[in-house]
Every structure is written in C-alpha cells, then in structure tokens.
C-alpha positions in Angstrom: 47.0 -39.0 3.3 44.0 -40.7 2.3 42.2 -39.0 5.3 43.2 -35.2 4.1 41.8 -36.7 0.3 38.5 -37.8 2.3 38.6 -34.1 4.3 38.9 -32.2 0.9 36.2 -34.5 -0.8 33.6 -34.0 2.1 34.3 -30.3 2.5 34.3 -29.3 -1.2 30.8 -31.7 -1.1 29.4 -29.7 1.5 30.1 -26.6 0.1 28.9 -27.8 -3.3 25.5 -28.7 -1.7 25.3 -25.0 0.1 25.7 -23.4 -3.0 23.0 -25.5 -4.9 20.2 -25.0 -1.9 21.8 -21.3 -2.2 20.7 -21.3 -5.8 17.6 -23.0 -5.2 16.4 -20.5 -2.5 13.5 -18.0 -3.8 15.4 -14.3 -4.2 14.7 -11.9 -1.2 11.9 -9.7 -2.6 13.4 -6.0 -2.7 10.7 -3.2 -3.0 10.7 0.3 -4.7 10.6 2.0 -2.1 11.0 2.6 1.6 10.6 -1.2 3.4 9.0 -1.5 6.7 9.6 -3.4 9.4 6.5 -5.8 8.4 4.7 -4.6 11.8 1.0 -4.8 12.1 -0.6 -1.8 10.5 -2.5 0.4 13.1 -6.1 -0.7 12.5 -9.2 1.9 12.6 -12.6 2.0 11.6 -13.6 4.9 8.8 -17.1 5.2 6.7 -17.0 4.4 3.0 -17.8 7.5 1.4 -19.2 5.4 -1.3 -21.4 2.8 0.0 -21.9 4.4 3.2 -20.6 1.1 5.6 -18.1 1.1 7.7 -14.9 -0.7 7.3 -12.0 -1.4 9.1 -8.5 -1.7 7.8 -8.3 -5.6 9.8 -11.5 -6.0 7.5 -9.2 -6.3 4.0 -6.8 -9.1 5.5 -6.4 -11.7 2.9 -5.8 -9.1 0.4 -2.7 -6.4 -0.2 -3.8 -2.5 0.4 -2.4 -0.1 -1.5 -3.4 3.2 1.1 -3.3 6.7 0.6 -4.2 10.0 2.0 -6.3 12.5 -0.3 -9.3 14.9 -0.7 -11.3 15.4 -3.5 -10.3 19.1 -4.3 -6.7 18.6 -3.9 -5.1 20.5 -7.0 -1.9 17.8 -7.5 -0.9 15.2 -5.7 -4.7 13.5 -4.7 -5.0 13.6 -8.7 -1.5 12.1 -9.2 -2.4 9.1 -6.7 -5.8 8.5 -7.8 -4.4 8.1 -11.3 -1.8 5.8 -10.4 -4.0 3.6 -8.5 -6.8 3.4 -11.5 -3.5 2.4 -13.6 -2.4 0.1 -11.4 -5.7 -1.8 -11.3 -6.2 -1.8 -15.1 -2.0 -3.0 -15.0 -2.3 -6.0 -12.4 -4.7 -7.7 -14.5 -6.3 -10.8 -12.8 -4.3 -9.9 -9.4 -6.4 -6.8 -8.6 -8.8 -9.3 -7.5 -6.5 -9.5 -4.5 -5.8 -5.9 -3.8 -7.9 -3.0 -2.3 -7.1 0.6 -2.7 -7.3 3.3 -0.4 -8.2 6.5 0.3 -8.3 8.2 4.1 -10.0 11.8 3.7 -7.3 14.6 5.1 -10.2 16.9 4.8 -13.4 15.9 6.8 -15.4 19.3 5.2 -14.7 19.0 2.0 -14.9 15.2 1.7 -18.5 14.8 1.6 -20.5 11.8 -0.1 -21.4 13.2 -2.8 -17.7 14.8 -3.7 -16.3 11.2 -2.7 -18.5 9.8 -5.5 -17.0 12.6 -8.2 -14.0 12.7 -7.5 -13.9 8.3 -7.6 -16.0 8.4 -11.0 -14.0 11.4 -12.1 -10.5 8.8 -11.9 -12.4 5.9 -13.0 -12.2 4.4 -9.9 -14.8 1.9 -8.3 -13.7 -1.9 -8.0 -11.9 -3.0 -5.2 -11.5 1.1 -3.7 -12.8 2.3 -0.7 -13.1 6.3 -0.2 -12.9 6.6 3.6 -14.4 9.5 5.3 -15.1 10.2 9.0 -15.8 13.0 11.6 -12.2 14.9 12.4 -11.2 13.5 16.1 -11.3 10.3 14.0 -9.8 11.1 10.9 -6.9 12.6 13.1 -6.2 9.5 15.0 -5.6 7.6 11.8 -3.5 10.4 10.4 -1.5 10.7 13.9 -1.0 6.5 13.5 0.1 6.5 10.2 2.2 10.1 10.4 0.3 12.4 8.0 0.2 15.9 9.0 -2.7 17.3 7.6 -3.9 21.3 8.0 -6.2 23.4 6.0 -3.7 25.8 5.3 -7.2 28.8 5.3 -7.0 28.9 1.7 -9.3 26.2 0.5 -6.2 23.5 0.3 -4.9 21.1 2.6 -1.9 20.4 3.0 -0.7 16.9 3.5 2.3 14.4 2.7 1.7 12.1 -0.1 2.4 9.0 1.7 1.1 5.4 0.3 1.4 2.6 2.4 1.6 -0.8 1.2 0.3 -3.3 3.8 0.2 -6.8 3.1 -2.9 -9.7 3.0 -1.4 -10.2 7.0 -1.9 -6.9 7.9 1.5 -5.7 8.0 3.0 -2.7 6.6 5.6 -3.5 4.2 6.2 -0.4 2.4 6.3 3.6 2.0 6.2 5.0 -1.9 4.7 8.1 -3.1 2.4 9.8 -5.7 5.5 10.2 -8.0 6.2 6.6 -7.7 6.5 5.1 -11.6 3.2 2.6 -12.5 5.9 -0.2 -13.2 7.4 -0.3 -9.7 3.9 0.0 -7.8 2.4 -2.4 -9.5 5.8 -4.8 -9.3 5.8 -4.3 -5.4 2.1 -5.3 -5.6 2.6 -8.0 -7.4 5.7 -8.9 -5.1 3.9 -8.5 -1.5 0.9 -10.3 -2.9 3.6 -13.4 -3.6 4.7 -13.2 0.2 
C-alpha cells in the first residue's frame, strides 16, 4: 500500500515538474507568413545602386534582411513594398539598427543609378537599404535561386512575383510574405526573427 501512495506521489511530482519547465519554456515563434525550413539563403554578390559597392547577401549576417524583388518604374507592387519597408523602419524603432532592407533589380535596363537613387528618395528610403543592381546573367541567377520569374512583358513593365524573404542574422531563410502583407505582422516577424 504504502508503495502505490509513494508511486502516485512520485508520478504526479514528475508530471507536476513537466508542466512547470512546460510553462517556463519560451513560446515557439509562429510567423505571418509562409515559414522556411531555416536553410542558408543562396548568397550572391550584386552592386549597390546607391553607393556603387558591391555587397554580398553573407555580407549582412549579424543583422535580419527583409528582401525583395522590384524596379523603379513598376506601377504597383514595387510601390506597395517600398512603402511597407519605409514603414517598417520608421515602426521598429531602435531595432532597425539590426535589420537591412532589400531590393534585387528584376529589370537590369531600367534600374539604372540614377533611377535607383529616385525611386529610394521618392519612398523615403536610405538607412539600412541597399538597391541592388547588376548586369542580367547575374541578376538572373539570383532570381533563378530565389524563384522569381521575371520578363519584360514588351510593354515597358515587368512582370514579376512579389516575393519578400525574410532571412535571419545566421543567414537562413525563415520566411515568405508579400507586398500585401499588413505593417503590424512584418514588422512583428522582424521583431520575432531578430529575437531568435
């Protein structure tokens, strides 16, 4: 008898302690959008249309990237994006120290220096964003890794998904939103991958 009291004692102990470490445990971050498998995100090395250096995406570890594929005479989405990211800067506050944003050029003609620079004053865009342009075998390699289609559809426009990639300070890709993605949930997962 008294060893079925001790079994029910120890066991109701135990699961007493599992449910306190259970409450104790951080909650599992759950993003917005699409999560991603957390693999490394294909790196490449573009020209800041900007400044003019190069970077490489490997080159932002340490902060979270916020990444996006636009060109400066886009009629809808690019606008949409640029907008969201310029809130989402202004919204994170002291953590957009910690977080670079975007842009990979889906039209190499088009997305010239001097358009890159408009278009980036034009959305109030400057701190922490990178405008990266390139010749088109290049540009097409990071579309092709990343899987944006991108055509000029002989009109002027280009057409293109609206994909943005969050990729974390490691380097890994941790989610897929879009340009019709609310300020509050973008700049929640921002805040959410830059805590881990």
């Amino acid at each position: 008898m008294m060893a079925h009291i001790l079994g029910n004692v120890m066991r109701n102990g135990v699961i007493a302690l599992a449910l306190l470490l259970g409450a104790c445990a951080p909650p599992a971050t759950h993003l917005s959008g699409t999560e991603l498998d957390k693999t490394t995100a294909p790196d490449f090395t573009l020209t800041d249309g900007l400044s003019g250096d190069a970077v490489t995406l490997s080159s932002l570890r340490g902060n979270v990237v916020a990444m996006a594929f636009l060109y400066t005479h886009c009629p809808d989405v690019c606008p949409l994006t640029a907008g969201l990211f310029s809130a989402a800067q202004k919204r994170l506050g002291a953590d957009a120290t910690h977080v670079r944003f975007l842009a990979v050029s889906v039209d190499p003609v088009g997305d010239t220096p001097q358009n890159v620079r408009s278009f980036s004053e034009q959305h109030d865009l400057s701190t922490n964003w990178h405008y990266l342009i390139g010749p088109v075998a290049q540009l097409q390699q990071v579309w092709s890794a990343y899987g944006v289609g991108a055509f000029d559809a002989g009109t002027g426009k280009v057409d293109h998904n609206d994909a943005i990639y969050v990729i974390d300070a490691s380097g890994r890709e941790r989610e897929l939103v879009h340009s019709d993605t609310p300020l509050d949930s973008l700049v929640n997962d921002l805040r959410a991958v830059l805590k881990g």
